[in-house]
C-alpha positions as CSV (number, residue, x, y, z in Angstrom):
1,X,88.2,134.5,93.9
2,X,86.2,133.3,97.8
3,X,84.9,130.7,95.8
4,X,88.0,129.2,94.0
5,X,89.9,129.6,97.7
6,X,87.1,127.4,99.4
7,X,87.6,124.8,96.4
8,X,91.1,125.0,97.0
9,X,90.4,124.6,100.9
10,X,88.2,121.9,99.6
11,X,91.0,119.5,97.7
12,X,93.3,120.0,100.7
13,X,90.6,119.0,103.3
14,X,89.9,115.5,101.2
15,X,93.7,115.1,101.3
16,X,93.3,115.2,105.4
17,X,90.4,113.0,105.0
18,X,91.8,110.4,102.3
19,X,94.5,110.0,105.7
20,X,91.6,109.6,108.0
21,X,89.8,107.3,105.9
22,X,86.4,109.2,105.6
23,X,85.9,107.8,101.9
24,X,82.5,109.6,102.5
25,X,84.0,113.0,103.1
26,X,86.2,112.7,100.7
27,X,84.2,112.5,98.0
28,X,82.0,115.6,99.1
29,X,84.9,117.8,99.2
30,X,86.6,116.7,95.9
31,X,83.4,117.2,94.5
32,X,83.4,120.6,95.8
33,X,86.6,121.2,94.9
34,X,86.3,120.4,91.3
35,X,83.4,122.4,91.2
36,X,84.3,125.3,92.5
37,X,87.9,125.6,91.3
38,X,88.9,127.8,88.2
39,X,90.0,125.5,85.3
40,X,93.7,127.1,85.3
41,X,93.7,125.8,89.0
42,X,95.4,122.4,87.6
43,X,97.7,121.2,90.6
44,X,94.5,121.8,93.1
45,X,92.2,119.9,90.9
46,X,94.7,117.3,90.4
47,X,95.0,117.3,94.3
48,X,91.3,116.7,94.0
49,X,91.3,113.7,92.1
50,X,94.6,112.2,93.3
51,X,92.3,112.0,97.2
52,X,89.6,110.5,95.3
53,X,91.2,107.8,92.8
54,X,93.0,107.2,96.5
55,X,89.9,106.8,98.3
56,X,88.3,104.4,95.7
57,X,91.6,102.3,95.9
58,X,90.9,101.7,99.2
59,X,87.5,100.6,98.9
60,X,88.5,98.2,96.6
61,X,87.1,100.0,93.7
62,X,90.1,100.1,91.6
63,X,88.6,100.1,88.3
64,X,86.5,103.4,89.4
65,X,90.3,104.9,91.1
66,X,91.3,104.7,87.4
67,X,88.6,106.2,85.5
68,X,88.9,108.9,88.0
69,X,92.5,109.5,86.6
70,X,91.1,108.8,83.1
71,X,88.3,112.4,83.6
72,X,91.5,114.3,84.4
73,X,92.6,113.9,81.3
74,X,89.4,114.5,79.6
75,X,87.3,116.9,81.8
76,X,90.4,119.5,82.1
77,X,90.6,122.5,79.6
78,X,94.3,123.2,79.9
79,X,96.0,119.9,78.6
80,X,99.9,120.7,79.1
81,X,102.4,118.3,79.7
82,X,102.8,119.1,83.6
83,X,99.1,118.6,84.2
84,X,99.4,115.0,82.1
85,X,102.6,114.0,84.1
86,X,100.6,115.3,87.8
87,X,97.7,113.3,86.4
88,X,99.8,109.9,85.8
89,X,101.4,110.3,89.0
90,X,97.7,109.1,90.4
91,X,98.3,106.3,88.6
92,X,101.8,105.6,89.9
93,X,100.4,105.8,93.4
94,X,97.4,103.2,92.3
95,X,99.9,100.7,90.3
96,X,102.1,100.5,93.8
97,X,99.0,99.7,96.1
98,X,98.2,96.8,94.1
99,X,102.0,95.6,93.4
100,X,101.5,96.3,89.5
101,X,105.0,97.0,89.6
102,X,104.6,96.9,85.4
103,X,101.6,99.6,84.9
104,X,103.7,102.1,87.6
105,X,107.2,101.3,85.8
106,X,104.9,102.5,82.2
107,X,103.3,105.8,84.3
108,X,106.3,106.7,86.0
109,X,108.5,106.6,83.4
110,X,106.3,109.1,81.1
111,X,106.4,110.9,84.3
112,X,109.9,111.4,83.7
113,X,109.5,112.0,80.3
114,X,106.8,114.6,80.5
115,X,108.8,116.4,83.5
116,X,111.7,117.1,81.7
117,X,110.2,118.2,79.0
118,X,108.2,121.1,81.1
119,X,110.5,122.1,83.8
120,X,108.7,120.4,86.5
121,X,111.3,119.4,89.2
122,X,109.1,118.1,91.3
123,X,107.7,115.8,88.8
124,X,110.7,114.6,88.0
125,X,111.9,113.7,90.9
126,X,108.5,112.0,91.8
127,X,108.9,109.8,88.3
128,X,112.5,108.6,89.4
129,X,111.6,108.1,93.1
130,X,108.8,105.6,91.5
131,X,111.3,104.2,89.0
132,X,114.0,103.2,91.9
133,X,111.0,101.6,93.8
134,X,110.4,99.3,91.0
135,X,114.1,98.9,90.3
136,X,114.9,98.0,93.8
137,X,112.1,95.6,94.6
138,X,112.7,93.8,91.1
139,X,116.3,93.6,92.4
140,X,118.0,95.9,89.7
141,X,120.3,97.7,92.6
142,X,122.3,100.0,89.9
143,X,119.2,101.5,88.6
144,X,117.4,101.5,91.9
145,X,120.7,103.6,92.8
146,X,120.7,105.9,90.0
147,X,117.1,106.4,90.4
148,X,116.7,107.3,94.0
149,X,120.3,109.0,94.3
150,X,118.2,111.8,91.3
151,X,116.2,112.9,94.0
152,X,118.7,112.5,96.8
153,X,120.8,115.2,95.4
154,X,117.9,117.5,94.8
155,X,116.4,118.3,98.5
156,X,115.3,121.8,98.1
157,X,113.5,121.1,94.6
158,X,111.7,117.4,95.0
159,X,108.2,117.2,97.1
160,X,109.3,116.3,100.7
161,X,107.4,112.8,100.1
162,X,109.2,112.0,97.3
163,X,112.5,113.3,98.7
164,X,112.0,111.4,102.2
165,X,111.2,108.0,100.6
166,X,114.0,108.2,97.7
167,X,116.6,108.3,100.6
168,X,114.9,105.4,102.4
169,X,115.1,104.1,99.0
170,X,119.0,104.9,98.7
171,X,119.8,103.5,102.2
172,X,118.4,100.3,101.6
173,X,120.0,100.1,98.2
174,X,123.7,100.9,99.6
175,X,122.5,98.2,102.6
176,X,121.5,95.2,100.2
177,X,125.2,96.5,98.0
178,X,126.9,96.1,101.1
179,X,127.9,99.7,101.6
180,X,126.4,100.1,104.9
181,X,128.4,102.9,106.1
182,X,126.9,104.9,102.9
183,X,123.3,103.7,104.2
184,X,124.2,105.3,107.0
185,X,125.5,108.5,106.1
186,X,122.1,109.0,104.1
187,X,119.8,108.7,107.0
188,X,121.7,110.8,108.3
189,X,121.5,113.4,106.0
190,X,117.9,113.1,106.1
191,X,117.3,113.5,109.3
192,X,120.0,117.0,109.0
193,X,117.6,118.3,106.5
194,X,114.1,117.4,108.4
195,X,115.7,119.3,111.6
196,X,117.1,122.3,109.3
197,X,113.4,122.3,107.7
198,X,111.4,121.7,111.0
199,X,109.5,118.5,109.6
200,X,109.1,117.1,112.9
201,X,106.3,114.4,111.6
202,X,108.8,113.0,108.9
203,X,111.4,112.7,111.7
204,X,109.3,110.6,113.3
205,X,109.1,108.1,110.4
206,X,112.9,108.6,109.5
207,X,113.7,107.8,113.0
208,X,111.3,104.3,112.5
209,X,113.2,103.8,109.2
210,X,116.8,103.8,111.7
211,X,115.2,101.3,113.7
212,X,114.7,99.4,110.3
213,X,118.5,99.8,109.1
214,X,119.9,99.4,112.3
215,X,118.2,96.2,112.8
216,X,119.5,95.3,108.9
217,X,123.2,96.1,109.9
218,X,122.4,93.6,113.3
219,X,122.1,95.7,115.8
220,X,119.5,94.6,117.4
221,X,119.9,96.7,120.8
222,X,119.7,100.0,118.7
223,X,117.0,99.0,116.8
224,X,114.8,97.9,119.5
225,X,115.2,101.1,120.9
226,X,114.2,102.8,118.5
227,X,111.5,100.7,117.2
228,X,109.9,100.6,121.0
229,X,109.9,104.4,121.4
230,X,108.9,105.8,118.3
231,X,106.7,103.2,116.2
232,X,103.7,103.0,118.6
233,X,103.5,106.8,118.2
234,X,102.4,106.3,114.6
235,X,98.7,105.2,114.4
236,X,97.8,103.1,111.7
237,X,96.7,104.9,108.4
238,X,96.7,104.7,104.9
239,X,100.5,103.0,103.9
240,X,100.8,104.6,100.0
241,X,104.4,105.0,100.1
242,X,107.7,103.1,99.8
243,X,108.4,102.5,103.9
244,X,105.6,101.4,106.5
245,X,107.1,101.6,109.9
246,X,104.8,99.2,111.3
247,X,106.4,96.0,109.8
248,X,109.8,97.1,111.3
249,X,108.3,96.8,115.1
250,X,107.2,93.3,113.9
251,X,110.6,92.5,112.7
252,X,112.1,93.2,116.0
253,X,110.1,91.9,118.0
254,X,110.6,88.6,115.9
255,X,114.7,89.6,115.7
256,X,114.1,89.5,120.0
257,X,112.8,86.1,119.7
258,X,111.5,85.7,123.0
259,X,108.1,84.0,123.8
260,X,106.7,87.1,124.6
261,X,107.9,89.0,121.9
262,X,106.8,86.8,119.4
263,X,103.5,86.7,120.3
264,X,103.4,90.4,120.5
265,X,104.9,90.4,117.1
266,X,102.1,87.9,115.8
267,X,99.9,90.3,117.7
268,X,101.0,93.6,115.5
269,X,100.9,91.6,112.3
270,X,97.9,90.1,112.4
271,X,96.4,93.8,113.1
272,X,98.3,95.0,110.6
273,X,97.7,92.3,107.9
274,X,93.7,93.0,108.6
275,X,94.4,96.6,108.3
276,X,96.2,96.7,104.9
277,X,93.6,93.9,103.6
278,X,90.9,96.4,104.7
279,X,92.2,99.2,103.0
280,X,93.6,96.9,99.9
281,X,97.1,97.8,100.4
282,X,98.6,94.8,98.1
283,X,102.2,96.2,98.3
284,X,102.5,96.3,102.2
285,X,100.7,92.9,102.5
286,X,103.6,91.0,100.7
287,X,105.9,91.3,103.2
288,X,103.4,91.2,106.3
289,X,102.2,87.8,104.9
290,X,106.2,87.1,104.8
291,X,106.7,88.2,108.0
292,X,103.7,86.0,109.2
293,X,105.3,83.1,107.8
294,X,108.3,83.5,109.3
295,X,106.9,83.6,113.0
296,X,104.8,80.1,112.0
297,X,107.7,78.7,110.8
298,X,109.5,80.1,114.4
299,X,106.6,78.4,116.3
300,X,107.1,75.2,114.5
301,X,104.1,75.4,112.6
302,X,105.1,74.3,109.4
303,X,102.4,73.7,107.7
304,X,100.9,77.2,108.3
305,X,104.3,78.7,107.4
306,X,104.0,77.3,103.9
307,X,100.4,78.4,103.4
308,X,101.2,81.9,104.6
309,X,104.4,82.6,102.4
310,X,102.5,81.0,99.1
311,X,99.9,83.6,99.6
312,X,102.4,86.2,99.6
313,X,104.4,84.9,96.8
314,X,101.1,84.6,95.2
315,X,101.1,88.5,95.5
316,X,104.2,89.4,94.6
317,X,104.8,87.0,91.7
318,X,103.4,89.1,89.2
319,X,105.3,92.2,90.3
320,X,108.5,90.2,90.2
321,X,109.3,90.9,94.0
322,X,112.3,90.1,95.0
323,X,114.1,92.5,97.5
324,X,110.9,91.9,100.0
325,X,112.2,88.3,100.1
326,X,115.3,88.5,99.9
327,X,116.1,91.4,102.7
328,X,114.5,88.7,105.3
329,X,117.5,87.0,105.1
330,X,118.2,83.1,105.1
331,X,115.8,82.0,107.6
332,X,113.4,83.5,104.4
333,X,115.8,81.5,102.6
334,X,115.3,78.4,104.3
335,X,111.5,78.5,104.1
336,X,111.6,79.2,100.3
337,X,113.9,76.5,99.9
């Protein structure tokens, strides 16, 4: 029993370190972890490889994150449907990093399947909150709503990850339907919920995401507020999930349009483009190239404008990105054009 609660100590340390960005460490402890954890031990030994696969994403070694995913299915003795669909959900996670919008669509769909077949809320809603991402960035807004409004009604059942982002999700569904006053009212239940719960560091990125739809409804004032206060409390880490708060400081500052706010906005992006290059964060990069584009094109520098945006269209042409475009409005419009 000590040695299957040190490997389980083990798989949550490599999570702590997959967030710190000690690929080193986290190998040592996932390998310690599946070592030393009993075989009927699935969701920690899943936790084990999920840090890992992560890790080698990263590093660029994506071919390696998946035949990490590939030994869970073969190295574990207990092959039921919940372990398969906690196994794919690896893969989900890898198919967003890269903006394979088409292999996470195929995972998280047998996600659902798999999910519903066991029992496994949490599953579940983790399948649909990867299903509305793909909806909402290939612009299908009605299934991106169905999708994410699944986990939005279930709050006390759904992983707090997947629960957070799906109302993100939500909100910037009802924004880009024009129902802003329904974007609204879902933030605010979230941030009901993370003050009932006591989830004081998902406040902090709910209260980055306001700053985000406040600036998408034109209220610039609020969102600067927000943005200013809260966003340079979050130090840059690994991005795997639907919202990154760090482009929204870079969209206000370029929203402020003043000299010195655009080159503090050039600044942040530039930082944050080498940063999600570094770690090979394909998804994120999209839109930061966009965003990078946008300030050239600002500055009059048109010719570096249209080499920026191709590079991000580039990336999210085989994806089928849309909304990441689109929800920069017409001045993004312009530049396409």
């Amino acid at each position: 029993d000590y040695r299957y609660l040190v490997g389980e100590m083990s798989a949550l340390r490599s999570l702590l370190l997959y967030f710190a960005m000690d690929s080193d460490g986290v190998k040592t402890h996932t390998e310690q972890a599946l070592n030393l954890t009993a075989p009927e031990l699935g969701i920690e030994r899943v936790l084990a490889r999920l840090t890992l696969a992560g890790s080698q994403q990263m590093a660029g070694e994506l071919n390696d994150a998946y035949t990490t995913i590939n030994l869970g299915f073969d190295e574990e003795q207990y092959q039921s449907d919940a372990l398969k669909a906690s196994v794919l959900l690896t893969a989900c996670y890898l198919g967003w990093l890269s903006a394979d919008l088409r292999t996470l669509q195929q995972n998280a769909a047998q996600v659902v399947n798999l999910s519903q077949e066991q029992n496994s809320p949490g599953m579940l809603a983790f399948g649909h909150y990867f299903l509305g991402m793909v909806s909402y960035h290939q612009n299908d807004l009605s299934a991106a709503k169905t999708h994410f409004s699944f986990v939005h009604k279930r709050p006390y059942t759904a992983y707090d990850d997947s629960f957070i982002y799906s109302n993100c999700g939500l909100a910037l569904t009802f924004q880009a339907m024009g129902r802003e006053n329904e974007a609204l009212e879902v933030v605010e239940g979230v941030v009901d919920y993370l003050m009932k719960t006591g989830n004081s560091e998902m406040l902090l990125i709910i209260q980055a995401f306001q700053a985000e739809l406040a600036l998408r409804q034109e209220q610039l004032t609020l969102a600067s507020q927000w943005a200013n206060r809260i966003i340079p409390l979050l130090p840059l880490m690994p991005m795997p999930f639907f919202y990154a708060p760090h482009k929204t400081l870079a969209k206000v500052l370029l929203a402020e349009n003043t000299p010195a706010s655009q080159e503090k906005a050039a600044a942040s992006l530039v930082e944050l483009k080498e940063f999600l290059e570094f770690t090979h964060n394909g998804v994120h990069l999209i839109e930061t190239l966009a965003l990078l584009a946008l300030y050239h094109e600002m500055k009059g520098e048109h010719a570096a404008a249209l080499k920026t945006i191709k590079q991000a269209l580039t990336l999210g042409l085989p994806g089928r990105f849309i909304r990441v475009f689109a929800d920069l409005g017409p001045d993004m419009e312009k530049l396409l054009s």
